[in-house]
PDB file of N, CA, C and O in Angstrom:
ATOM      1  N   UNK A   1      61.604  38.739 -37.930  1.00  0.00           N
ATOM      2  CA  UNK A   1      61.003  38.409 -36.664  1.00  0.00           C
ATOM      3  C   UNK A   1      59.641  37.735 -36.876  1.00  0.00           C
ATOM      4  O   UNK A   1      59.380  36.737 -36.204  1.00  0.00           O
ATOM      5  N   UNK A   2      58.721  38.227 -37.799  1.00  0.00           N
ATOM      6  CA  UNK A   2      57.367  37.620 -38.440  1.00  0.00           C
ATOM      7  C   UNK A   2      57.830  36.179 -38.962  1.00  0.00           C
ATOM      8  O   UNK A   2      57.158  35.235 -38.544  1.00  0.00           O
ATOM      9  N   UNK A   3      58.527  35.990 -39.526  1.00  0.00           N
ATOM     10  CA  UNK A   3      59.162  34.823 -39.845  1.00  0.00           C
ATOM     11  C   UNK A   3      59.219  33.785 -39.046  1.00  0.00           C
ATOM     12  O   UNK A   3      58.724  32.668 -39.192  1.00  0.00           O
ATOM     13  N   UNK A   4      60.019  34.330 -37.968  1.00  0.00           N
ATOM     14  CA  UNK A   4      60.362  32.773 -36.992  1.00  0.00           C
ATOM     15  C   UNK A   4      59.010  32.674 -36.383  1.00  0.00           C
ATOM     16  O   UNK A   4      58.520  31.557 -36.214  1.00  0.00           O
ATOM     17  N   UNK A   5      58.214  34.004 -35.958  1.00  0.00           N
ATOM     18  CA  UNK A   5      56.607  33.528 -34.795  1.00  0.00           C
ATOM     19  C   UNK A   5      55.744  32.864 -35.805  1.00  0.00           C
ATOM     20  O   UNK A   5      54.952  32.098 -35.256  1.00  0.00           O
ATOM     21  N   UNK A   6      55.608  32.908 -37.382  1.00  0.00           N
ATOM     22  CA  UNK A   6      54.946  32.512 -38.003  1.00  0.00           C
ATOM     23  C   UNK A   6      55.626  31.022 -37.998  1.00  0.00           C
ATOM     24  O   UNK A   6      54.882  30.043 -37.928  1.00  0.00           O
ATOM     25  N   UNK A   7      56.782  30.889 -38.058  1.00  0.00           N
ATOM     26  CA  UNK A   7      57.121  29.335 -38.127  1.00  0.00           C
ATOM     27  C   UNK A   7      56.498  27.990 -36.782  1.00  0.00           C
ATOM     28  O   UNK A   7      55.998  26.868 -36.702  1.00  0.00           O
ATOM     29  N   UNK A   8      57.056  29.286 -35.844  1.00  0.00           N
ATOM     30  CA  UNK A   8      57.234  28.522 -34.585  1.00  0.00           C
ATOM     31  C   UNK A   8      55.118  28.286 -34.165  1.00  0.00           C
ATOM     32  O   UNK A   8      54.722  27.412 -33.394  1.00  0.00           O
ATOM     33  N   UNK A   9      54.134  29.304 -34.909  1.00  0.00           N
ATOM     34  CA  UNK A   9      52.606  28.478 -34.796  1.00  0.00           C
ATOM     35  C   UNK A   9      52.629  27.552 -35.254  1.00  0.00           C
ATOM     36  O   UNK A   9      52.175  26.511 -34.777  1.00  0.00           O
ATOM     37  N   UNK A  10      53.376  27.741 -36.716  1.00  0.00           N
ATOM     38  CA  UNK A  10      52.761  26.284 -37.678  1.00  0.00           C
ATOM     39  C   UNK A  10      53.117  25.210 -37.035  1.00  0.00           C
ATOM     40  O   UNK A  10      52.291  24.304 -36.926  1.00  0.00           O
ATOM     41  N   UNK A  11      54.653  25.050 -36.369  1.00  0.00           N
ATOM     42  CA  UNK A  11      54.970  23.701 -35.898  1.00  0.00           C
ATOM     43  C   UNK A  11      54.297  23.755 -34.332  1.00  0.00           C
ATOM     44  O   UNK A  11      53.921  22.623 -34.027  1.00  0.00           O
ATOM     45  N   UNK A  12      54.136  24.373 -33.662  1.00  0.00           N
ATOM     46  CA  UNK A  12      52.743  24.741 -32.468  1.00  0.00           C
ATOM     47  C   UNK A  12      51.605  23.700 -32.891  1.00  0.00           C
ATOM     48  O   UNK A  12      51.276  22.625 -32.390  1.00  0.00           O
ATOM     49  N   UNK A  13      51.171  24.341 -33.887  1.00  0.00           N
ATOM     50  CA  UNK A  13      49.358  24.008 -34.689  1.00  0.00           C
ATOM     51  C   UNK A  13      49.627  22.866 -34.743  1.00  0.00           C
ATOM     52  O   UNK A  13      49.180  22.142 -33.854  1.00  0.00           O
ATOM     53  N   UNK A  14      50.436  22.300 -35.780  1.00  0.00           N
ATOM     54  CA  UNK A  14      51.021  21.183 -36.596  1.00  0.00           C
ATOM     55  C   UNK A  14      50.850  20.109 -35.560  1.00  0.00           C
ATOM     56  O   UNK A  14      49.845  19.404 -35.643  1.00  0.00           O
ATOM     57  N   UNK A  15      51.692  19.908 -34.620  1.00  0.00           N
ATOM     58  CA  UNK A  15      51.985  19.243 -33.584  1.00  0.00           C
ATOM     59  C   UNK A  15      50.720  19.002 -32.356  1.00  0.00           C
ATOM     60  O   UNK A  15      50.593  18.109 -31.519  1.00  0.00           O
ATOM     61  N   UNK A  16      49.712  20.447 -32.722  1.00  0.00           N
ATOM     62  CA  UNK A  16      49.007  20.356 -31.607  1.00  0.00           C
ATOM     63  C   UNK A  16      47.508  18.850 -32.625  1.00  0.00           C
ATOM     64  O   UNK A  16      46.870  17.982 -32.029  1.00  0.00           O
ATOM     65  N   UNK A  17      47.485  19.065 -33.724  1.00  0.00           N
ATOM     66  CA  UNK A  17      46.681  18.449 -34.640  1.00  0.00           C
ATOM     67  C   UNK A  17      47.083  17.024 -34.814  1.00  0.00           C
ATOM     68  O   UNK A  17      46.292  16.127 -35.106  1.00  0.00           O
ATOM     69  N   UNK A  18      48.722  16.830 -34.560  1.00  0.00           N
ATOM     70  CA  UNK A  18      48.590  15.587 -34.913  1.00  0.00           C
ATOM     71  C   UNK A  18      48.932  14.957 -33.486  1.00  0.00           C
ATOM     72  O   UNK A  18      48.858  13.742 -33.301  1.00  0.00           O
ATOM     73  N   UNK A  19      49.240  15.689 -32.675  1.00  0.00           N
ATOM     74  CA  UNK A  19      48.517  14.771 -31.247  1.00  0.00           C
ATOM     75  C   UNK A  19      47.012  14.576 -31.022  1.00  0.00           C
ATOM     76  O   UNK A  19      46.539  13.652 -30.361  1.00  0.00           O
ATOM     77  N   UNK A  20      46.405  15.404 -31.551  1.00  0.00           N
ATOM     78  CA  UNK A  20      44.783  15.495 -31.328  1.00  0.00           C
ATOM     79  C   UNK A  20      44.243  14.115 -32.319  1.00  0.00           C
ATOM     80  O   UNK A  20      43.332  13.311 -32.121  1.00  0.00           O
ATOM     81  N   UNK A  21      45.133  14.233 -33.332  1.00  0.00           N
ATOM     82  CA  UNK A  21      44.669  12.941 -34.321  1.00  0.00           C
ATOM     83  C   UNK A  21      44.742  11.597 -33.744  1.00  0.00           C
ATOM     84  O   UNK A  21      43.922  10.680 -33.723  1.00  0.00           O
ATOM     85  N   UNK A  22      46.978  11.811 -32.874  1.00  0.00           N
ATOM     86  CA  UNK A  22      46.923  10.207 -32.658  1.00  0.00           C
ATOM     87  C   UNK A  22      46.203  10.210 -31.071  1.00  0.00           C
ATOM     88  O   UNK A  22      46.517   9.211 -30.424  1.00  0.00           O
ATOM     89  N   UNK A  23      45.557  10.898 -30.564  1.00  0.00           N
ATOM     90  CA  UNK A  23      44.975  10.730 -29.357  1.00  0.00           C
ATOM     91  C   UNK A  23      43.389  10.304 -29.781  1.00  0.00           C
ATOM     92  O   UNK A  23      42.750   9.552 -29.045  1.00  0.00           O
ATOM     93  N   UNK A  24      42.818  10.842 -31.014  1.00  0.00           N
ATOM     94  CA  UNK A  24      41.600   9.990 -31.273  1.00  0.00           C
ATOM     95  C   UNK A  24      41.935   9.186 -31.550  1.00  0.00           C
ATOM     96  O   UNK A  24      41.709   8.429 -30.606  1.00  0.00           O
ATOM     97  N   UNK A  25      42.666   8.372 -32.700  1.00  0.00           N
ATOM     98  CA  UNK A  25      43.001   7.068 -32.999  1.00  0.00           C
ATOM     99  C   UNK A  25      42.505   6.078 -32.042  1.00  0.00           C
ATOM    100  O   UNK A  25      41.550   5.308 -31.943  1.00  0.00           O
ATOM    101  N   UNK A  26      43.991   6.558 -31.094  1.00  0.00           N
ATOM    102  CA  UNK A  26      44.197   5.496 -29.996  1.00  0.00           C
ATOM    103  C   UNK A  26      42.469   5.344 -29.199  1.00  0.00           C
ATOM    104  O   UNK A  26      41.963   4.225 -29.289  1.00  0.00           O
ATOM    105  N   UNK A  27      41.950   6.036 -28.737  1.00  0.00           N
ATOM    106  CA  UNK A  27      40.711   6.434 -28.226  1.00  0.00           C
ATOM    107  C   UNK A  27      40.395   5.610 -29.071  1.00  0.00           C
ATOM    108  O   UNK A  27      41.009   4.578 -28.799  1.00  0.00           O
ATOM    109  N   UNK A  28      39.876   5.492 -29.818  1.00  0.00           N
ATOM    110  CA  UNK A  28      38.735   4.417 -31.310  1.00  0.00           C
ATOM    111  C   UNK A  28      39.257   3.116 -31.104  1.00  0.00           C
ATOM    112  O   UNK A  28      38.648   2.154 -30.635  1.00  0.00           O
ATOM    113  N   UNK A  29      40.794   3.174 -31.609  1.00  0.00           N
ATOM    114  CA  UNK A  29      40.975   1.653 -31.282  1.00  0.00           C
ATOM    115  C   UNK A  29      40.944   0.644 -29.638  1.00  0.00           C
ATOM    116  O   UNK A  29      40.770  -0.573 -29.695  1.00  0.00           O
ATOM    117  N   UNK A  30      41.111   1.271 -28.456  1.00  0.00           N
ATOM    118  CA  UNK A  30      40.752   0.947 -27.441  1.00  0.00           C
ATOM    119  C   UNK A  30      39.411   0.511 -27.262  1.00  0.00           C
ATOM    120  O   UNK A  30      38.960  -0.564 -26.866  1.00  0.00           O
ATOM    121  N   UNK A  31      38.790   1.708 -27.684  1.00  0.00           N
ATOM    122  CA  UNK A  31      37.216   1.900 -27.352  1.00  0.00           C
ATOM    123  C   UNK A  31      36.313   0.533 -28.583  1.00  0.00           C
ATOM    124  O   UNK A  31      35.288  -0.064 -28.253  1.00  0.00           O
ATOM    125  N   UNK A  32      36.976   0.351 -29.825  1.00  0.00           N
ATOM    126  CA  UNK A  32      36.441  -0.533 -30.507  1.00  0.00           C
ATOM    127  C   UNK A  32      36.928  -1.885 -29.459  1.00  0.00           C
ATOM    128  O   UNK A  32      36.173  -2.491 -28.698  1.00  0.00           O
ATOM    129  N   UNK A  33      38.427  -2.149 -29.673  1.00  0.00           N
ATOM    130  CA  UNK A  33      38.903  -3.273 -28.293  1.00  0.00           C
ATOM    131  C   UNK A  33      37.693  -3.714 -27.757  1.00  0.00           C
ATOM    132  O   UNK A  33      36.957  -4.692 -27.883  1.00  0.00           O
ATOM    133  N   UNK A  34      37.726  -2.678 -27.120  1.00  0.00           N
ATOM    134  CA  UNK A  34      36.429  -2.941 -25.772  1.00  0.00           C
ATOM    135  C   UNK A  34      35.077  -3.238 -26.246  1.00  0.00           C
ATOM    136  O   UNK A  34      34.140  -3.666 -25.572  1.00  0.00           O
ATOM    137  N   UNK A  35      35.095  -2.995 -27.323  1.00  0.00           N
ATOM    138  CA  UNK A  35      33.097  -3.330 -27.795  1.00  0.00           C
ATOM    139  C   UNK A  35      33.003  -4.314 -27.683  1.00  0.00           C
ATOM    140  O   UNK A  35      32.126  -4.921 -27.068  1.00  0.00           O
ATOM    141  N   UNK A  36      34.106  -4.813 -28.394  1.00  0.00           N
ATOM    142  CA  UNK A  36      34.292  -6.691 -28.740  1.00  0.00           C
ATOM    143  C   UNK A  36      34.092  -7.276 -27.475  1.00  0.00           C
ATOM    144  O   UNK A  36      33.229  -8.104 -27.184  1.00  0.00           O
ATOM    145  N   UNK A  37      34.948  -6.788 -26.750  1.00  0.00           N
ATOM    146  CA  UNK A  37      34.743  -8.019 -24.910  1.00  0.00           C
ATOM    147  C   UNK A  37      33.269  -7.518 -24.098  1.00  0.00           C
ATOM    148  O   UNK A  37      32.799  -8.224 -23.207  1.00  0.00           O
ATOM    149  N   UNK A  38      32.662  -6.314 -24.491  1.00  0.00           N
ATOM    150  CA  UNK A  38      31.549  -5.597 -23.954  1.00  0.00           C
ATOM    151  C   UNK A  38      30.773  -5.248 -25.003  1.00  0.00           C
ATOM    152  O   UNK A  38      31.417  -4.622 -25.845  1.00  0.00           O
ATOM    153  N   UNK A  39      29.332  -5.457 -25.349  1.00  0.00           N
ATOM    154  CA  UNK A  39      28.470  -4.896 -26.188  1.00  0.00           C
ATOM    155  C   UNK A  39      28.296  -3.996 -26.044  1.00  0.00           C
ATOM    156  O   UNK A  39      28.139  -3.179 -26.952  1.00  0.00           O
ATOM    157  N   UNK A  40      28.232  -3.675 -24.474  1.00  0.00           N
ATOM    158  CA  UNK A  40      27.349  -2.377 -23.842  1.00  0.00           C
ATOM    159  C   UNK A  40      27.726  -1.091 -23.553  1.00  0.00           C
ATOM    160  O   UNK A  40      27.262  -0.173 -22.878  1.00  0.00           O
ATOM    161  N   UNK A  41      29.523  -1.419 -24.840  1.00  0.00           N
ATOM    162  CA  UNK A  41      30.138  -0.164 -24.092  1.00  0.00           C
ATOM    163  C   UNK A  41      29.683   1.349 -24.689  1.00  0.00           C
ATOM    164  O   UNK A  41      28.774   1.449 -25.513  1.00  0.00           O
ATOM    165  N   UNK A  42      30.317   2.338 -24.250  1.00  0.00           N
ATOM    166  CA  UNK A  42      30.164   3.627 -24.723  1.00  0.00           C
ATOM    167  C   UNK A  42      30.861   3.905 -25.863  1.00  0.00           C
ATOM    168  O   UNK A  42      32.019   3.617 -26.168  1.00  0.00           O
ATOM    169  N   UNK A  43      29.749   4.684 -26.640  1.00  0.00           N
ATOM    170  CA  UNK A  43      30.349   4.945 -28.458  1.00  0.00           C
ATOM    171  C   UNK A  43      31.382   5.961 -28.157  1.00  0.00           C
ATOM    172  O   UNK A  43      31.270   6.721 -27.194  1.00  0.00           O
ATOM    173  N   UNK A  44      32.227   5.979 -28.841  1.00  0.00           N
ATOM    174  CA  UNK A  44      33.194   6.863 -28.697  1.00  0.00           C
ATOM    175  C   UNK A  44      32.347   8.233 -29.725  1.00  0.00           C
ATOM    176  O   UNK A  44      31.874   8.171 -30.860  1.00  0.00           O
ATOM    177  N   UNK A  45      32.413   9.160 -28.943  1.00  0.00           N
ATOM    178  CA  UNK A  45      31.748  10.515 -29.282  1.00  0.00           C
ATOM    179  C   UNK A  45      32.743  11.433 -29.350  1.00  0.00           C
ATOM    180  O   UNK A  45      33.385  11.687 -28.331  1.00  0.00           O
ATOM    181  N   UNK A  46      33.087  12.220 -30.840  1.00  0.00           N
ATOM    182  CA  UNK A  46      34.145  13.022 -30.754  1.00  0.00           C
ATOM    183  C   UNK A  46      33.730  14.569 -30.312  1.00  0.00           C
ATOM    184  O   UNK A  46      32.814  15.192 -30.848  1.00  0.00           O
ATOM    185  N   UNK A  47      34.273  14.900 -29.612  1.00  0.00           N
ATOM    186  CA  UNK A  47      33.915  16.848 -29.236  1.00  0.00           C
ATOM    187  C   UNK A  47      34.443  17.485 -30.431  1.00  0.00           C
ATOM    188  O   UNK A  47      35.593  17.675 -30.035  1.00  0.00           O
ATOM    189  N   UNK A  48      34.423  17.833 -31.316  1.00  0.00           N
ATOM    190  CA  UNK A  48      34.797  18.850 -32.232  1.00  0.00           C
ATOM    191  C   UNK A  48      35.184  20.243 -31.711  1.00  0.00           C
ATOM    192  O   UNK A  48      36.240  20.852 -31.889  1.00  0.00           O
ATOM    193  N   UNK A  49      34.360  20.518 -31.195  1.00  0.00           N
ATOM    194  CA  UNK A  49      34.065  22.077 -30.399  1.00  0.00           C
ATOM    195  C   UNK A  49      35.713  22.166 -29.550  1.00  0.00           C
ATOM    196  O   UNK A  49      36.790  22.746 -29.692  1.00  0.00           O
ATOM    197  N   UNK A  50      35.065  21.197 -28.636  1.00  0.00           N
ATOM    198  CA  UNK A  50      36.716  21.205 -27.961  1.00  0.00           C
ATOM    199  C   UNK A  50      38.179  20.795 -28.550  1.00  0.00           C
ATOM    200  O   UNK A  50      39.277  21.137 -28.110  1.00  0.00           O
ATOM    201  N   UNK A  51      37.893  19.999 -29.626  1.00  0.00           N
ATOM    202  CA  UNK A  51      39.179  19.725 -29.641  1.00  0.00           C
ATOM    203  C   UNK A  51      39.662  20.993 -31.046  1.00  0.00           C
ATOM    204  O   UNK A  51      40.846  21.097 -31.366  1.00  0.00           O
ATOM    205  N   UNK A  52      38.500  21.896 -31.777  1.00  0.00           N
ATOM    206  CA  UNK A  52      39.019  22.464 -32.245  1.00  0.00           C
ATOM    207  C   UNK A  52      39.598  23.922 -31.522  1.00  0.00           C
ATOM    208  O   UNK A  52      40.394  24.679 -32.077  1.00  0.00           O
ATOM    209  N   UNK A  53      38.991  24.138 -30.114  1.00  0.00           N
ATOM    210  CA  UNK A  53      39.128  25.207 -28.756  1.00  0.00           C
ATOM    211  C   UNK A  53      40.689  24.762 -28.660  1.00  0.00           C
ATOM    212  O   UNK A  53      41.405  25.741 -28.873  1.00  0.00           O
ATOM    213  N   UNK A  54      41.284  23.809 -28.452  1.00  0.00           N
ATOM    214  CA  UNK A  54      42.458  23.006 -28.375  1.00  0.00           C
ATOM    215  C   UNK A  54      43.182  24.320 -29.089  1.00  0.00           C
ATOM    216  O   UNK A  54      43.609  25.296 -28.473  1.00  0.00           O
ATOM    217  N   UNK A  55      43.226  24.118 -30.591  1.00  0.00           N
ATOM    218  CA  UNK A  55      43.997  24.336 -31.239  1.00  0.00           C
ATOM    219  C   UNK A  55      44.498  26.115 -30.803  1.00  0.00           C
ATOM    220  O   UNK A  55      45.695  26.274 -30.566  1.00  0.00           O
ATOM    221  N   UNK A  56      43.525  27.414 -30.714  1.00  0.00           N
ATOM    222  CA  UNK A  56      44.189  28.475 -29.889  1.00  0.00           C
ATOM    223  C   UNK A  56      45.076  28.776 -29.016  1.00  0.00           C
ATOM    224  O   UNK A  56      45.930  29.658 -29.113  1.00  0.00           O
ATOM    225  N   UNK A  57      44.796  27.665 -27.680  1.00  0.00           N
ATOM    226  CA  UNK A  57      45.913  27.739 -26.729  1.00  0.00           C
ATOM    227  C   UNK A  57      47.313  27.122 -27.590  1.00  0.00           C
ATOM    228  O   UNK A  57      48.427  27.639 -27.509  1.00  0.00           O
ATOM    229  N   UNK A  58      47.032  26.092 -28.293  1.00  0.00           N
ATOM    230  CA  UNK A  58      48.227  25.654 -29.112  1.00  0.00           C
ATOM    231  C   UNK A  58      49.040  27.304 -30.023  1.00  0.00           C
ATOM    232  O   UNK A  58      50.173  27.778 -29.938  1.00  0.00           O
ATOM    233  N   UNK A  59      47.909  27.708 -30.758  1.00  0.00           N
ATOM    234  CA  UNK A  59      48.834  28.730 -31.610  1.00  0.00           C
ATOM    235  C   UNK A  59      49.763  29.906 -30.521  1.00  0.00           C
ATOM    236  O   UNK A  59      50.880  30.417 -30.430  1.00  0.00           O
ATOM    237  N   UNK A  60      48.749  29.894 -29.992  1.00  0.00           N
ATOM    238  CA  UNK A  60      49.221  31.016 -28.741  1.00  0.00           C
ATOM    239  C   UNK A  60      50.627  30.620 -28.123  1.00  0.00           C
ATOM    240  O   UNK A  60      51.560  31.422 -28.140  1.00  0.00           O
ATOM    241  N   UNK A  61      50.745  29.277 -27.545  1.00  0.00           N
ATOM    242  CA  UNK A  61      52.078  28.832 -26.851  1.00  0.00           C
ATOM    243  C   UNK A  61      52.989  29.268 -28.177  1.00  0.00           C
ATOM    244  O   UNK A  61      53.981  29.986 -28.060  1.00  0.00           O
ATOM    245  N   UNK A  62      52.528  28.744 -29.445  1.00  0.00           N
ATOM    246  CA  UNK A  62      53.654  28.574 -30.518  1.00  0.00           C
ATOM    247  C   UNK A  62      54.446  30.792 -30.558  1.00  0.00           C
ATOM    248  O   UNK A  62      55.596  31.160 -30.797  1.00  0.00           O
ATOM    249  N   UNK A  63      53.519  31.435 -30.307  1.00  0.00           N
ATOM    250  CA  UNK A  63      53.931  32.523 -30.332  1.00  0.00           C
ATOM    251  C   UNK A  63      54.693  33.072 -28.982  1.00  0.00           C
ATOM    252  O   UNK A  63      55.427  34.060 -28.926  1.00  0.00           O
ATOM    253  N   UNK A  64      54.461  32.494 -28.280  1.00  0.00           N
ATOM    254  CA  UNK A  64      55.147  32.951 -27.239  1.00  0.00           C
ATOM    255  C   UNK A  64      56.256  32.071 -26.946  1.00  0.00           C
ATOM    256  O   UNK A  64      57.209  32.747 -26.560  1.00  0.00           O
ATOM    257  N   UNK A  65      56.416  31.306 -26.963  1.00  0.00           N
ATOM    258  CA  UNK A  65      57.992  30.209 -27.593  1.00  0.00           C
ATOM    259  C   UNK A  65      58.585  30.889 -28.639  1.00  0.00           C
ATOM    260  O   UNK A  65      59.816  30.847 -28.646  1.00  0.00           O
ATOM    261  N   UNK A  66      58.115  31.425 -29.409  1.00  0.00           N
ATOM    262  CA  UNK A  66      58.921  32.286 -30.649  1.00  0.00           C
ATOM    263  C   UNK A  66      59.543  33.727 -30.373  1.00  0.00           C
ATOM    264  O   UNK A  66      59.986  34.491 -31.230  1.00  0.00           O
ATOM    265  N   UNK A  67      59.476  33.961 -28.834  1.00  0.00           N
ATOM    266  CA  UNK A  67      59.415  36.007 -28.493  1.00  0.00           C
ATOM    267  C   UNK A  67      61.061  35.743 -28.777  1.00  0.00           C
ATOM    268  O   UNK A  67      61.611  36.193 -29.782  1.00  0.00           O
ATOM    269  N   UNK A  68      61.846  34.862 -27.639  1.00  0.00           N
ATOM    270  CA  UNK A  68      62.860  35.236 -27.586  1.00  0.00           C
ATOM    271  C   UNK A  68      63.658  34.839 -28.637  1.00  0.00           C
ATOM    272  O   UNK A  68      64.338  35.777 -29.055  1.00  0.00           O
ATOM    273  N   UNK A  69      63.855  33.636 -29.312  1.00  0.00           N
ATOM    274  CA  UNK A  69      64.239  34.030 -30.600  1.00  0.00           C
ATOM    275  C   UNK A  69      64.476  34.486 -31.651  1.00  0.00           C
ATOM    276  O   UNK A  69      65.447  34.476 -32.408  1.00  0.00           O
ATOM    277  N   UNK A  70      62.947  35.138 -31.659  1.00  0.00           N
ATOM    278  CA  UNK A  70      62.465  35.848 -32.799  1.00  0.00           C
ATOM    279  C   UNK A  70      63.404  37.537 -32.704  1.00  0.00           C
ATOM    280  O   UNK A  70      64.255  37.913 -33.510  1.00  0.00           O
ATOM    281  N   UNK A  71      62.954  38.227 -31.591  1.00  0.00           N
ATOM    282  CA  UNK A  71      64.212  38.748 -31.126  1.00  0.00           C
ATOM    283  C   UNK A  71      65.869  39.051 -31.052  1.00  0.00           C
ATOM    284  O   UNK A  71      66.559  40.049 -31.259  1.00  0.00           O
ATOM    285  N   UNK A  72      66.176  37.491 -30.596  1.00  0.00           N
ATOM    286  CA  UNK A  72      67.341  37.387 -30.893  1.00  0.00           C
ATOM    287  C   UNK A  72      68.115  37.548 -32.487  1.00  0.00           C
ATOM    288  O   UNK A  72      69.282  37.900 -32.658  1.00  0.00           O
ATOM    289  N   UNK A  73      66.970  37.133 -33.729  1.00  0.00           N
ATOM    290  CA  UNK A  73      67.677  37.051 -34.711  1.00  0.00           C
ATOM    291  C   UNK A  73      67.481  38.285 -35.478  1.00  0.00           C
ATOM    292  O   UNK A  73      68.091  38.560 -36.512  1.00  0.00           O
ATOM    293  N   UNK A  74      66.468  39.111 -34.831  1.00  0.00           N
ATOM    294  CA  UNK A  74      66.351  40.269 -35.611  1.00  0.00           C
ATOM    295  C   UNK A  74      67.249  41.363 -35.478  1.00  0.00           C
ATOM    296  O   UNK A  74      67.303  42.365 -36.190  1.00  0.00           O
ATOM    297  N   UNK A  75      68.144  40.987 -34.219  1.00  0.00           N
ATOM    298  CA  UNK A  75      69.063  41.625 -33.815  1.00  0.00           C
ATOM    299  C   UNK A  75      70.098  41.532 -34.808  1.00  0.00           C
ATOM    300  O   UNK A  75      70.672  42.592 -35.057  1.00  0.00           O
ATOM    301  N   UNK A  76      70.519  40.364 -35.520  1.00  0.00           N
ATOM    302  CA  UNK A  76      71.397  40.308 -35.957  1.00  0.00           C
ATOM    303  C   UNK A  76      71.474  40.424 -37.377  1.00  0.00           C
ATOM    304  O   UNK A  76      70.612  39.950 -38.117  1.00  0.00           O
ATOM    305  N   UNK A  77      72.685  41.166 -37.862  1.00  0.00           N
ATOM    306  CA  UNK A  77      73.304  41.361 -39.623  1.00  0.00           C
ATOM    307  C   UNK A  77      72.589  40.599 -40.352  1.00  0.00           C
ATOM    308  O   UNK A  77      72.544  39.460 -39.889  1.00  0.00           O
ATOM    309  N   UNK A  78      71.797  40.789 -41.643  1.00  0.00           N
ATOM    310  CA  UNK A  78      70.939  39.553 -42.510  1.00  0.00           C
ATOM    311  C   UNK A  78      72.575  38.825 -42.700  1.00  0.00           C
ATOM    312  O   UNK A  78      73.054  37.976 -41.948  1.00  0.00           O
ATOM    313  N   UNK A  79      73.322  39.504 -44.074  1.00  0.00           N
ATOM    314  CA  UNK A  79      74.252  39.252 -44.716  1.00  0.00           C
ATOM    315  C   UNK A  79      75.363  38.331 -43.440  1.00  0.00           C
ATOM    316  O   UNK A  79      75.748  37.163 -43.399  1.00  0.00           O
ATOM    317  N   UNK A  80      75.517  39.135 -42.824  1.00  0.00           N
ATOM    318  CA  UNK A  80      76.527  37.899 -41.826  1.00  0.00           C
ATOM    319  C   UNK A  80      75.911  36.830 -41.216  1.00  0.00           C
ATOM    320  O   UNK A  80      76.616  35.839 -41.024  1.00  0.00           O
ATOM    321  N   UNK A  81      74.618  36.793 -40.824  1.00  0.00           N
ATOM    322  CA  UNK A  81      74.387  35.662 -40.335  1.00  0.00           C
ATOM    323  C   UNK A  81      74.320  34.689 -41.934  1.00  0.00           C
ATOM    324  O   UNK A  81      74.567  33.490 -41.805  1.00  0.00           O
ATOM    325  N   UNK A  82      74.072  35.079 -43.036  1.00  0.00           N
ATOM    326  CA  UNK A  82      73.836  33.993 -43.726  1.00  0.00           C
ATOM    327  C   UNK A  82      75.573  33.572 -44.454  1.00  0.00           C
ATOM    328  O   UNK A  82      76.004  32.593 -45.063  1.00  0.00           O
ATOM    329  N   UNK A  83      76.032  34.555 -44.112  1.00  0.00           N
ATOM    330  CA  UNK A  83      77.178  33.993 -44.815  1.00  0.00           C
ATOM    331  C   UNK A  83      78.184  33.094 -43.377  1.00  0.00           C
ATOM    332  O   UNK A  83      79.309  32.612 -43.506  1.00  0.00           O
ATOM    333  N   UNK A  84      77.389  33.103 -42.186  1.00  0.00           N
ATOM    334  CA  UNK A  84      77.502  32.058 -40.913  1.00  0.00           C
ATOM    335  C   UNK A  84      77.504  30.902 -41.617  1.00  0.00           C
ATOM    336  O   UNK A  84      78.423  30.090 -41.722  1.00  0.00           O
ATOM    337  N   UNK A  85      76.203  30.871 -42.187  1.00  0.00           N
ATOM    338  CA  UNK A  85      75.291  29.450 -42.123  1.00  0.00           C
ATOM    339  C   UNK A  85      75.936  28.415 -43.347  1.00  0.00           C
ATOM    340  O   UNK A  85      75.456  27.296 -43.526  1.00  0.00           O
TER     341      UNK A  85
END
């Protein structure tokens, strides 16, 4: 059961980091875009604080997406489910 909630943060975290990545990207490259047609524009300023606040609610969903599965498989035979698979 530790198994699947531990899986199901990492790909939670995982996912929550590399949207946070390609959402700065994109942010930089727009925001550079725009320097070029505007001198006067605004520096792109990263929040750290927040976007590392981000990442909790992320682990948190990843554990609670994991209840009922996690559940479900603990219910079941090790040996038969793997000789399922």
């Amino acid at each position: 059961m530790r198994m699947i909630q531990l899986e199901s943060v990492v790909i939670s975290l995982f996912g929550a980091a590399s949207g946070m990545g390609l959402g700065t990207l994109l942010a930089w490259g727009v925001n550079r875009t725009f320097a070029h047609a505007e001198p006067d524009s605004v520096p792109t300023i990263l929040p750290f604080g927040r976007l590392l606040l981000f990442l909790l609610p992320a682990g948190l969903v990843g554990v609670m997406a994991a209840q009922w599965p996690a559940r479900q498989a603990a219910r079941l035979d090790i040996l038969t489910s793997v000789q399922s698979a």
